[in-house]
N, CA, C and O atoms as a GROMACS GRO file, in nm:
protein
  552
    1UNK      N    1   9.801  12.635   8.724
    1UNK     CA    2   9.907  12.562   8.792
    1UNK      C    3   9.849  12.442   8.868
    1UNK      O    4   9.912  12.336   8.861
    2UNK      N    5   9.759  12.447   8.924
    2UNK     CA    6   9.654  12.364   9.018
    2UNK      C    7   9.650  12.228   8.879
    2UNK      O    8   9.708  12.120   8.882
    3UNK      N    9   9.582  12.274   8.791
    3UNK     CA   10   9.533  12.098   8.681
    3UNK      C   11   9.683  12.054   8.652
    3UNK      O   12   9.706  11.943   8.606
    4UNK      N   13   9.790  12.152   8.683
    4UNK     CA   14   9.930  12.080   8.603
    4UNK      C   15   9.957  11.981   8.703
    4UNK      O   16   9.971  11.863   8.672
    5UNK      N   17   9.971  12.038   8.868
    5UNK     CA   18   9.984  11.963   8.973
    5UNK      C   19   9.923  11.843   8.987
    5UNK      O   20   9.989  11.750   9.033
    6UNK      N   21   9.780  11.824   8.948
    6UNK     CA   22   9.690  11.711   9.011
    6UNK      C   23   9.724  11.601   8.865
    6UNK      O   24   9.685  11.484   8.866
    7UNK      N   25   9.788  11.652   8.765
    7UNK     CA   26   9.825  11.570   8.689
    7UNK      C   27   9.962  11.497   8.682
    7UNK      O   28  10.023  11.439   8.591
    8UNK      N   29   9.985  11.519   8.803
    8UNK     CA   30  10.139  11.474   8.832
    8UNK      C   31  10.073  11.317   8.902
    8UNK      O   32   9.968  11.307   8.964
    9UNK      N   33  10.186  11.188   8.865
    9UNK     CA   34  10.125  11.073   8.884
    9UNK      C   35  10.201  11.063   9.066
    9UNK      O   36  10.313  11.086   9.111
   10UNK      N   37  10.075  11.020   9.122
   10UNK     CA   38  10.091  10.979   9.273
   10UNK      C   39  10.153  10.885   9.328
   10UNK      O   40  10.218  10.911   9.428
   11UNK      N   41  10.147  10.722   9.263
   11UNK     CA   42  10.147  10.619   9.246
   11UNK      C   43  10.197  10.541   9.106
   11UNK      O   44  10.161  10.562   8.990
   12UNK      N   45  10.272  10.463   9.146
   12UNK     CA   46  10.354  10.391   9.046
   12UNK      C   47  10.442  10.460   8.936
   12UNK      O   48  10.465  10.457   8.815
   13UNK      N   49  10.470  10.509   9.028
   13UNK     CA   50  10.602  10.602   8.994
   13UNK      C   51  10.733  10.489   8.929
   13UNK      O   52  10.758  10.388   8.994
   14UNK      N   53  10.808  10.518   8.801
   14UNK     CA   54  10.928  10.383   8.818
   14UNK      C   55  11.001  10.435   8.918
   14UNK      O   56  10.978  10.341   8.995
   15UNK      N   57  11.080  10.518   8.993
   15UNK     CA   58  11.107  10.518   9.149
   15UNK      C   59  11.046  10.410   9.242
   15UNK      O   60  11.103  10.325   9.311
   16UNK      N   61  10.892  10.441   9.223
   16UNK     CA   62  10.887  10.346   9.305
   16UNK      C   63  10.798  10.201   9.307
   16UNK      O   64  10.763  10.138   9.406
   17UNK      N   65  10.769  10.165   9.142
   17UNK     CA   66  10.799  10.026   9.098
   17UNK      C   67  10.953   9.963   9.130
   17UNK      O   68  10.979   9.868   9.205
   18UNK      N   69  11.018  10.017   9.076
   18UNK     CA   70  11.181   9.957   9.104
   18UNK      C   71  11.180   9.934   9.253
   18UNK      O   72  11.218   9.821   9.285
   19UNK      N   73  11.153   9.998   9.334
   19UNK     CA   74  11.203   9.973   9.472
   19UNK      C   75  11.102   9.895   9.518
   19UNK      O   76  11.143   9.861   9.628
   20UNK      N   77  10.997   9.845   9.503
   20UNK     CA   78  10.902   9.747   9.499
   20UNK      C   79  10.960   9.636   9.461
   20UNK      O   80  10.966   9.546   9.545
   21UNK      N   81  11.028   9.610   9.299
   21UNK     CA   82  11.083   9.524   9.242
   21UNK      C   83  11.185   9.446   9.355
   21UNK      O   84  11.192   9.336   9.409
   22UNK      N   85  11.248   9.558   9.354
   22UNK     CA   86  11.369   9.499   9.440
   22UNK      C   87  11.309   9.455   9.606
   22UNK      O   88  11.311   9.332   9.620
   23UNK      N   89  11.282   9.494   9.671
   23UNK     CA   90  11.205   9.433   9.778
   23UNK      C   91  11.152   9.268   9.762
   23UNK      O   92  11.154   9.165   9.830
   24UNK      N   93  11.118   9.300   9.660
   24UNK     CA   94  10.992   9.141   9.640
   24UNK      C   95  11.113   9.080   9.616
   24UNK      O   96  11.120   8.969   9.667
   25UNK      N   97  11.216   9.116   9.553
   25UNK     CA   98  11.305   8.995   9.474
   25UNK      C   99  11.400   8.959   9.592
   25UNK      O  100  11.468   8.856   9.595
   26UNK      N  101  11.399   9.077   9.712
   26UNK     CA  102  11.472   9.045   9.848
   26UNK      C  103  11.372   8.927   9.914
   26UNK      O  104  11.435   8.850   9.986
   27UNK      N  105  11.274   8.908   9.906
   27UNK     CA  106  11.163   8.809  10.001
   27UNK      C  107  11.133   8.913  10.112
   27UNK      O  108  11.129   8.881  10.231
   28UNK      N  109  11.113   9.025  10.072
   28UNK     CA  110  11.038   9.116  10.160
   28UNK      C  111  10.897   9.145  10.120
   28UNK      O  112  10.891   9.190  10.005
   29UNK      N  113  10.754   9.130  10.194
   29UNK     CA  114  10.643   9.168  10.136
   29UNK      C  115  10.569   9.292  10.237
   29UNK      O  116  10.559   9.298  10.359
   30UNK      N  117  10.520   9.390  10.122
   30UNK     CA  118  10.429   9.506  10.184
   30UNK      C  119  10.352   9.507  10.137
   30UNK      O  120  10.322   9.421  10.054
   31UNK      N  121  10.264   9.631  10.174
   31UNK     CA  122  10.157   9.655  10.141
   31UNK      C  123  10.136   9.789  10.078
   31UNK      O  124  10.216   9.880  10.098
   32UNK      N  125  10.032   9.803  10.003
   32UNK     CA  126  10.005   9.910   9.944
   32UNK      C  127   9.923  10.022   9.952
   32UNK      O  128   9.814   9.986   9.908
   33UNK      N  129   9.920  10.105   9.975
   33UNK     CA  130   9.782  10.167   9.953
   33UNK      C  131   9.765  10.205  10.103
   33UNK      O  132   9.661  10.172  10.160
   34UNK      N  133   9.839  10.257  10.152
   34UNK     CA  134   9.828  10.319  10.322
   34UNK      C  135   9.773  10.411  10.323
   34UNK      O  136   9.849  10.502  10.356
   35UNK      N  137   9.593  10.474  10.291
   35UNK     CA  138   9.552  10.550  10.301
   35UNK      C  139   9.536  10.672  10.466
   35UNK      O  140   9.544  10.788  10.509
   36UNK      N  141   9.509  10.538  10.494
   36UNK     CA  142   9.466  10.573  10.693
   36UNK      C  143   9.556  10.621  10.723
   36UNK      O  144   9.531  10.714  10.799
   37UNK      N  145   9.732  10.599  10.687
   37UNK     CA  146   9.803  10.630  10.793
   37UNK      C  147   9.856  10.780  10.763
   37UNK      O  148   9.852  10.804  10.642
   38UNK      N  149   9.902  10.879  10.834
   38UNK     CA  150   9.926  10.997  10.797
   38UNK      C  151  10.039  11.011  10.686
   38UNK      O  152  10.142  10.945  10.697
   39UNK      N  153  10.027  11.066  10.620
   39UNK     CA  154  10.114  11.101  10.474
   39UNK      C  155  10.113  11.020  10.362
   39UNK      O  156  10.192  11.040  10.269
   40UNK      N  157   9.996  10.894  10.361
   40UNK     CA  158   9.960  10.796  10.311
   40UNK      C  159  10.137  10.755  10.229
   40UNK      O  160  10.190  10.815  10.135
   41UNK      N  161  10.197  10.619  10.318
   41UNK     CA  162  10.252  10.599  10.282
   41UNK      C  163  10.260  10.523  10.155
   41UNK      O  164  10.160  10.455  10.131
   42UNK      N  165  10.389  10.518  10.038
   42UNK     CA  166  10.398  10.443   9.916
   42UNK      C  167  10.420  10.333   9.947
   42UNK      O  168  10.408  10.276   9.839
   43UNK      N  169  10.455  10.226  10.050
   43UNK     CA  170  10.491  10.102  10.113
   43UNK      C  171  10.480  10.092  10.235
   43UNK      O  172  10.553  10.173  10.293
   44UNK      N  173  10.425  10.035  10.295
   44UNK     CA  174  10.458   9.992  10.412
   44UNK      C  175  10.446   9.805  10.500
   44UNK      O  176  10.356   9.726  10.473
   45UNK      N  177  10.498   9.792  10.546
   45UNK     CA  178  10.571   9.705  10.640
   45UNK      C  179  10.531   9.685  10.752
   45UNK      O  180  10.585   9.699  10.861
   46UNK      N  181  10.397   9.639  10.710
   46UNK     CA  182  10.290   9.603  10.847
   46UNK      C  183  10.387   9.523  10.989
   46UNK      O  184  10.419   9.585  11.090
   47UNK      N  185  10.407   9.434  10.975
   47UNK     CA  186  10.478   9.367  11.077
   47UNK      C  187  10.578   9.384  11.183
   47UNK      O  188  10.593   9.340  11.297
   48UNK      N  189  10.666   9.492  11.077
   48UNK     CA  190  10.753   9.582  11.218
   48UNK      C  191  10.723   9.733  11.192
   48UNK      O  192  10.825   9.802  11.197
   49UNK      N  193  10.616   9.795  11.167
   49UNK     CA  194  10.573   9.893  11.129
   49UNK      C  195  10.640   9.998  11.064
   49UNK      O  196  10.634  10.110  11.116
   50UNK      N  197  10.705   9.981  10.956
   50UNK     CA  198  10.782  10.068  10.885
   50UNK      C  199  10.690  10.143  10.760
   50UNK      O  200  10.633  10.080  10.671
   51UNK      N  201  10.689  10.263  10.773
   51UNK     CA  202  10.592  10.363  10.631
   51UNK      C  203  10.718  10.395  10.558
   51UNK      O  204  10.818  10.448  10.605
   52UNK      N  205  10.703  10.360  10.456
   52UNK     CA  206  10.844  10.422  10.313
   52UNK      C  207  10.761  10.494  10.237
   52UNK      O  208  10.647  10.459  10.205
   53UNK      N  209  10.828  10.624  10.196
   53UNK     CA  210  10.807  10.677  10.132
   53UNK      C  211  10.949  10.723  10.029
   53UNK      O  212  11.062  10.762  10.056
   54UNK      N  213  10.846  10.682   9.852
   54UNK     CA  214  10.965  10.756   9.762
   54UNK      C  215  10.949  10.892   9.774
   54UNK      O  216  10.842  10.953   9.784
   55UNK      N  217  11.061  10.936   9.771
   55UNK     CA  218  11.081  11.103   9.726
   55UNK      C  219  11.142  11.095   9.655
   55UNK      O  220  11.243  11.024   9.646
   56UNK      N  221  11.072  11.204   9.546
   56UNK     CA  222  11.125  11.268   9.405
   56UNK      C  223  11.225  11.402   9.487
   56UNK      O  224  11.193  11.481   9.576
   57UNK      N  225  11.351  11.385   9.410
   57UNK     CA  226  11.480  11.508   9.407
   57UNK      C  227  11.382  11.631   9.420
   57UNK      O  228  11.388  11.705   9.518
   58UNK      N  229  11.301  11.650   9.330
   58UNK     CA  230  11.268  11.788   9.304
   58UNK      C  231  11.156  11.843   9.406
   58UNK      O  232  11.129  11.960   9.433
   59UNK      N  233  11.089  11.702   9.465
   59UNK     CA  234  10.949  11.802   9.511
   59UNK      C  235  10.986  11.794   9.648
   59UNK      O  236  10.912  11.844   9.733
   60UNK      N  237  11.126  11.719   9.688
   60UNK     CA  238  11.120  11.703   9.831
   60UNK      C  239  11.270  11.733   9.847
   60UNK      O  240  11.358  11.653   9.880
   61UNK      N  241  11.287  11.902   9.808
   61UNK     CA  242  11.444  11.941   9.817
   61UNK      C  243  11.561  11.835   9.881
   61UNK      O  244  11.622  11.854   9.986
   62UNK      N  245  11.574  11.742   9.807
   62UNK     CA  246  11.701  11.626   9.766
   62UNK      C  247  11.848  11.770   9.805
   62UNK      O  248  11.867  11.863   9.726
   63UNK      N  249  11.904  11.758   9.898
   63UNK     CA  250  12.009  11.793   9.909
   63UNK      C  251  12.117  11.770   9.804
   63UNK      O  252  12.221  11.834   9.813
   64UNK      N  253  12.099  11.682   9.704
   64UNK     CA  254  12.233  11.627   9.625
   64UNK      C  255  12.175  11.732   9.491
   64UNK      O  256  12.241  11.815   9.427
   65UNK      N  257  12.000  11.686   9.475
   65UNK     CA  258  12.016  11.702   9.335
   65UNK      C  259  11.880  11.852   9.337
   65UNK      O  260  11.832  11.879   9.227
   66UNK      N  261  11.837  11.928   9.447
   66UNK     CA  262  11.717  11.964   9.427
   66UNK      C  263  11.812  12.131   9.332
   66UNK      O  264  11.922  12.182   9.354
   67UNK      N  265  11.691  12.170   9.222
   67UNK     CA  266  11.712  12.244   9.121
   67UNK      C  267  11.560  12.361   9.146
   67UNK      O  268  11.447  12.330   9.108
   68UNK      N  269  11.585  12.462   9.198
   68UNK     CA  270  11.449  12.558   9.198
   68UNK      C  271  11.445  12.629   9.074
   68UNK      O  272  11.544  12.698   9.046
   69UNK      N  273  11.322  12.623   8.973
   69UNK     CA  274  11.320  12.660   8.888
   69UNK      C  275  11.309  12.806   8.865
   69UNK      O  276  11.221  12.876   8.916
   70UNK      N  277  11.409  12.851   8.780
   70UNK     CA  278  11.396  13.007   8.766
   70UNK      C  279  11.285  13.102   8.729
   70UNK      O  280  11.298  13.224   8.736
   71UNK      N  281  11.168  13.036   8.685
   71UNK     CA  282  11.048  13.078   8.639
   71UNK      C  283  10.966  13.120   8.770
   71UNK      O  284  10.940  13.014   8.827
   72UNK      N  285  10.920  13.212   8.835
   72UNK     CA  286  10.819  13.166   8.901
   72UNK      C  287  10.848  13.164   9.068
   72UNK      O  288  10.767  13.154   9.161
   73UNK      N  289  11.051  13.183   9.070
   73UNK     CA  290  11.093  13.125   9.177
   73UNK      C  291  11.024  13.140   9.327
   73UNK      O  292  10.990  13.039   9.390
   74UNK      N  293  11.005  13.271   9.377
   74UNK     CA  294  10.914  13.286   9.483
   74UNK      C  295  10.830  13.170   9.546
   74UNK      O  296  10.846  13.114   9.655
   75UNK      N  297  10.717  13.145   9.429
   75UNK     CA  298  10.652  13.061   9.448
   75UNK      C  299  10.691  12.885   9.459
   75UNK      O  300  10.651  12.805   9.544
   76UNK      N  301  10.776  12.862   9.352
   76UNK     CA  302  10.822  12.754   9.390
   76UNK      C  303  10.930  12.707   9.540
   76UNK      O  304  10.962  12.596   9.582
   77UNK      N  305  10.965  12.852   9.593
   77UNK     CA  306  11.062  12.799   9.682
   77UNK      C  307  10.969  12.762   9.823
   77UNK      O  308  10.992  12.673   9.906
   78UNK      N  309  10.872  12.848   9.821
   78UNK     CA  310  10.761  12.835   9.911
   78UNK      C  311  10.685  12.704   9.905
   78UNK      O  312  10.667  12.634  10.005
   79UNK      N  313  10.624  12.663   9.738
   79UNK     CA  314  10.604  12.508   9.759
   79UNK      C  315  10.694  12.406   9.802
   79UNK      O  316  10.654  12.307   9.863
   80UNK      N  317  10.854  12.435   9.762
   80UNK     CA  318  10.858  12.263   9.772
   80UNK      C  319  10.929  12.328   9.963
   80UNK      O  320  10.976  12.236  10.030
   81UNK      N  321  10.930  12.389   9.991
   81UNK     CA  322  10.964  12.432  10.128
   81UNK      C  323  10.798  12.361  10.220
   81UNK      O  324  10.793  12.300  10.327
   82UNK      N  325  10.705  12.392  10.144
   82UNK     CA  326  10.605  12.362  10.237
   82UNK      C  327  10.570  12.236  10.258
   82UNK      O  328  10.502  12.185  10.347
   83UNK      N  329  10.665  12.157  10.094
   83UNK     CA  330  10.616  12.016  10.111
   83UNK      C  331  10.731  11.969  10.186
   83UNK      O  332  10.686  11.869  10.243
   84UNK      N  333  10.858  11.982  10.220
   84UNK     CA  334  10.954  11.947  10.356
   84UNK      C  335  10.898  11.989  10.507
   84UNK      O  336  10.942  11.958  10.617
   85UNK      N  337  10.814  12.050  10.481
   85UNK     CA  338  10.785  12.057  10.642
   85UNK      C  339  10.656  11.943  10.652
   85UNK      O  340  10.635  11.897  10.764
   86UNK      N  341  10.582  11.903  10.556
   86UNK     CA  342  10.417  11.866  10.537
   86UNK      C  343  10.475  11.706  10.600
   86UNK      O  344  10.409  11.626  10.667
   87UNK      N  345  10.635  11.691  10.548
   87UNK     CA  346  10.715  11.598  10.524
   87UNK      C  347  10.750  11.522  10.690
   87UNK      O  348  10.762  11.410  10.740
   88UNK      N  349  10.754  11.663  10.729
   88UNK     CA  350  10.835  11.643  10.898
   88UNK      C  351  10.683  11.641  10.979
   88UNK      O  352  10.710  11.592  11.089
   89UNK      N  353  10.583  11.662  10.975
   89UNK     CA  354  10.444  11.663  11.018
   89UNK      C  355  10.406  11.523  11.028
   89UNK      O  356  10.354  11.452  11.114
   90UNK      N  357  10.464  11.507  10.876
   90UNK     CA  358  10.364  11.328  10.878
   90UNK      C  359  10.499  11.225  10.927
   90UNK      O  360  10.470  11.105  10.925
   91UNK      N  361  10.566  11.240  10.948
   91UNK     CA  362  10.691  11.164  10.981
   91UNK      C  363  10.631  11.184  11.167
   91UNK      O  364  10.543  11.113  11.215
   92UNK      N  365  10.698  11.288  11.238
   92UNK     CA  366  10.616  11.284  11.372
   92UNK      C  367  10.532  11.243  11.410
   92UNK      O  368  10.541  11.196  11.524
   93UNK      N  369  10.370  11.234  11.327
   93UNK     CA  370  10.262  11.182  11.385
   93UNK      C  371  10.264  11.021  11.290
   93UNK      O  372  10.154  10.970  11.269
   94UNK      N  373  10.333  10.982  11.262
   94UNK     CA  374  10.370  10.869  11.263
   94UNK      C  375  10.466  10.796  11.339
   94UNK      O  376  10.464  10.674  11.325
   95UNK      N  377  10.553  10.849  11.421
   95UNK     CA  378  10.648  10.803  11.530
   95UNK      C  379  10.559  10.778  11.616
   95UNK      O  380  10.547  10.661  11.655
   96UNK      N  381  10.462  10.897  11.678
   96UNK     CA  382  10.399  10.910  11.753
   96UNK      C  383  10.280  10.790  11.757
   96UNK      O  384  10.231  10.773  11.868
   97UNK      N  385  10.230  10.704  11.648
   97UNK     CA  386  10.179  10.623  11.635
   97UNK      C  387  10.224  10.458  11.654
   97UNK      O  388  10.154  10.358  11.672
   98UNK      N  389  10.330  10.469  11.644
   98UNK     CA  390  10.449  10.391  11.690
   98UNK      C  391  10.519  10.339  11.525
   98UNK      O  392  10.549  10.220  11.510
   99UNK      N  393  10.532  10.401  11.452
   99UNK     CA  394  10.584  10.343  11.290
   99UNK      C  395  10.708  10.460  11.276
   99UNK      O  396  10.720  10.578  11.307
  100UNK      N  397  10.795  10.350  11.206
  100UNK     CA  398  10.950  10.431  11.149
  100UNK      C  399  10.897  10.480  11.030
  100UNK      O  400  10.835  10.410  10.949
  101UNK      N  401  10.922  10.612  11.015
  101UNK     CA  402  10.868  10.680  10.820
  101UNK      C  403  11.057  10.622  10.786
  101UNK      O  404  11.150  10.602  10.864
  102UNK      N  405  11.050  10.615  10.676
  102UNK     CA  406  11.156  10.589  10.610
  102UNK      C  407  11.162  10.652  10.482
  102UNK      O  408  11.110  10.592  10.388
  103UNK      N  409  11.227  10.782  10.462
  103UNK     CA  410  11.271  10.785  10.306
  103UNK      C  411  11.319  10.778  10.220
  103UNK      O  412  11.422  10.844  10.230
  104UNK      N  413  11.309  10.731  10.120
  104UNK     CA  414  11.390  10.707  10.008
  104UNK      C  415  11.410  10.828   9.878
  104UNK      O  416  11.344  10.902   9.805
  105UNK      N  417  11.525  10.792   9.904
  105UNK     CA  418  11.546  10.903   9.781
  105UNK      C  419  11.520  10.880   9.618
  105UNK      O  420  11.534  10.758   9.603
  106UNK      N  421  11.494  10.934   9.505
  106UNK     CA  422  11.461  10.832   9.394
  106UNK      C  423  11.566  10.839   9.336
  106UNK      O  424  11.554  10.842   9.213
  107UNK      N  425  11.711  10.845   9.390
  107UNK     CA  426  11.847  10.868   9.308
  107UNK      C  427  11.877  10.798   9.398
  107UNK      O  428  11.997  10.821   9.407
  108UNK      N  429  11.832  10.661   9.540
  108UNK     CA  430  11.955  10.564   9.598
  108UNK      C  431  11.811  10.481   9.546
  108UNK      O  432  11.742  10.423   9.630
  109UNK      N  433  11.785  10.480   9.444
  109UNK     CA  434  11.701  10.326   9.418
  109UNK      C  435  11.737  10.245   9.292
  109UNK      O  436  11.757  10.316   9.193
  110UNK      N  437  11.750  10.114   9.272
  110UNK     CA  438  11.700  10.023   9.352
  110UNK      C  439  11.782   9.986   9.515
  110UNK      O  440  11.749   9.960   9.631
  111UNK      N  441  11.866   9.997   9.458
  111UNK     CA  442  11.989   9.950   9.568
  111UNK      C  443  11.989   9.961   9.674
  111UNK      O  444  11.951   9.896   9.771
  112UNK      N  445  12.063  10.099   9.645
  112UNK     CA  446  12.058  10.142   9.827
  112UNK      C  447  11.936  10.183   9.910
  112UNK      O  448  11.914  10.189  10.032
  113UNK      N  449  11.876  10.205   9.818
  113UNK     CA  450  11.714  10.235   9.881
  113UNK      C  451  11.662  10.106   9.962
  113UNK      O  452  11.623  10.110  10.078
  114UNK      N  453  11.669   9.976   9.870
  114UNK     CA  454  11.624   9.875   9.926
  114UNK      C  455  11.735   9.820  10.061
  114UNK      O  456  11.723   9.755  10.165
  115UNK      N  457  11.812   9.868  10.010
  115UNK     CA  458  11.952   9.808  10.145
  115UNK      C  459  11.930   9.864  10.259
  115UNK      O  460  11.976   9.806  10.357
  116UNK      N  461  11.854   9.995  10.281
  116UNK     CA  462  11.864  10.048  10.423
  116UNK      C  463  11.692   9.979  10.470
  116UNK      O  464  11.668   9.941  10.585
  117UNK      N  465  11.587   9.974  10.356
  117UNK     CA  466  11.461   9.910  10.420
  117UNK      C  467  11.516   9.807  10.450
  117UNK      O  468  11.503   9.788  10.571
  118UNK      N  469  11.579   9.720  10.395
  118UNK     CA  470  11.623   9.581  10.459
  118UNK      C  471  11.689   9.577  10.589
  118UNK      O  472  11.676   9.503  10.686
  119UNK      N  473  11.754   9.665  10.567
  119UNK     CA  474  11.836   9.677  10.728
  119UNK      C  475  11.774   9.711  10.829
  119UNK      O  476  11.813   9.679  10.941
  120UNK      N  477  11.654   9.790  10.807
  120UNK     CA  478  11.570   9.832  10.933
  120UNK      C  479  11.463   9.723  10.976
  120UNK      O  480  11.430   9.702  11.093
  121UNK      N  481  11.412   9.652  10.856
  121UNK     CA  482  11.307   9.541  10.876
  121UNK      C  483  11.381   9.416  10.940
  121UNK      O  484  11.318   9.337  11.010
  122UNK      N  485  11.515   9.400  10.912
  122UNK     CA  486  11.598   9.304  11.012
  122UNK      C  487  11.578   9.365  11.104
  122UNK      O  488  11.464   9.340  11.142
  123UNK      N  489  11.640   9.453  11.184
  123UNK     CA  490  11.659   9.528  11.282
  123UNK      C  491  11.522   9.533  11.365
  123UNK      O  492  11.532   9.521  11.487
  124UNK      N  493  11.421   9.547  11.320
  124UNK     CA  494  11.272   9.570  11.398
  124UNK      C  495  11.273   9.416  11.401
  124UNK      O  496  11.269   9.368  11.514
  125UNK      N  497  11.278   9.336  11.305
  125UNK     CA  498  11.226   9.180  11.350
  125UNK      C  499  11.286   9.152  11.419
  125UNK      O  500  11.212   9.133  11.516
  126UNK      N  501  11.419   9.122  11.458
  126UNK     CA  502  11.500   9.082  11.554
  126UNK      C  503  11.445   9.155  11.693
  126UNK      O  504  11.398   9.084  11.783
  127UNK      N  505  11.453   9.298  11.707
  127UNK     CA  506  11.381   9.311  11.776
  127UNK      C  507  11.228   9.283  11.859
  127UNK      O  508  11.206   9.308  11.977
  128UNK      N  509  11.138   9.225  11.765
  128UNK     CA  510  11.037   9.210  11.832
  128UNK      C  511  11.027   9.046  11.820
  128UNK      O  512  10.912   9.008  11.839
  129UNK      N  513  11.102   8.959  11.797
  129UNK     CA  514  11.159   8.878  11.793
  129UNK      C  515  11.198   8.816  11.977
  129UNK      O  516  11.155   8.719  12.040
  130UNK      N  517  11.262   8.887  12.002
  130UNK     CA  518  11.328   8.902  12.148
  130UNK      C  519  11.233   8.854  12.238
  130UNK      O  520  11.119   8.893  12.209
  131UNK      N  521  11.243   8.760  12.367
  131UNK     CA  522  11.175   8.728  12.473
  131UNK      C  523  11.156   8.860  12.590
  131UNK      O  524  11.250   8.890  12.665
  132UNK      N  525  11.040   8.925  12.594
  132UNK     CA  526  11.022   9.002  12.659
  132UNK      C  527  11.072   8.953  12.889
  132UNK      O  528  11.048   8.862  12.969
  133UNK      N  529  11.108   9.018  12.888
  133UNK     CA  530  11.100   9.004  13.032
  133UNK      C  531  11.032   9.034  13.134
  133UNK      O  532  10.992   9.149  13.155
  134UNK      N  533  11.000   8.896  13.242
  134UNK     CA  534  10.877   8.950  13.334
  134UNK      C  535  10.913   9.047  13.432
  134UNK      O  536  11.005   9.007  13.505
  135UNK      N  537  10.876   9.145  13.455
  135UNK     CA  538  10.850   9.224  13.579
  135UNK      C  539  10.719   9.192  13.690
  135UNK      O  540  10.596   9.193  13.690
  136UNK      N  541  10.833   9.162  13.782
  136UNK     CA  542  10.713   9.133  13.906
  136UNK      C  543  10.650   9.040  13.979
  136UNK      O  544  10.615   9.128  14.057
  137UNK      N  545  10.601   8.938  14.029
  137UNK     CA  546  10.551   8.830  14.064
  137UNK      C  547  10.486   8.766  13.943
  137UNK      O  548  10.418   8.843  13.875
  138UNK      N  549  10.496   8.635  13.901
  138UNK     CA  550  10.464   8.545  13.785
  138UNK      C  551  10.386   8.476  13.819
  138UNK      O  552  10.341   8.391  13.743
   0.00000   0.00000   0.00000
């Protein structure tokens, strides 16, 4: 089960080429390859610190579409259960670092996937955008 797993592709997923696609074609640019940061994000958004991550329906129980396979079930309900919590681990110690995790589902992409990163990367720029205010003698 272990060589079937590690043969599952990590990176450049079409999930999440497409949502790449669409980003770039918005005039949004990220980066790749977020090893350092916890849960090594699939995109991220250095500038207003946003980590995106695609999620696949199946490995990250998708409320709309997740399917536990009847083979085996025990075990599978325990994996993809362990990978929703591994999920909420790296999301926290990334708040805690000061970055929004953001996920995407691979059933709202290109679209809506890209419509809510867009909305948050407005939302943080505008925000840090803003004239801070002095406190105190100047």
């Amino acid at each position: 089960m272990r060589r079937q797993m590690q043969k599952m592709p990590r990176r450049n997923t079409k999930p999440e080429l497409a949502l790449r696609h669409e980003l770039h074609a918005r005039g949004l640019r990220y980066r790749l390859g977020a090893d350092r940061l916890p849960g090594r994000p699939d995109l991220v958004l250095t500038s207003v610190k946003l980590a995106i991550f695609v999620d696949g329906c199946f490995w990250h129980l998708c409320p709309q579409h997740a399917v536990v396979p009847k083979n085996n079930r025990d075990w599978w309900i325990a994996k993809l259960q362990a990978n929703v919590a591994r999920d909420r681990r790296k999301d926290e110690a990334l708040s805690l670092m000061g970055w929004t995790p953001v996920h995407v589902w691979e059933h709202d992409i290109p679209t809506p996937g890209a419509d809510v990163v867009e909305a948050l990367w407005r939302q943080r720029r505008l925000r840090l955008a803003r004239p801070r205010e002095v406190v105190g003698p100047v």
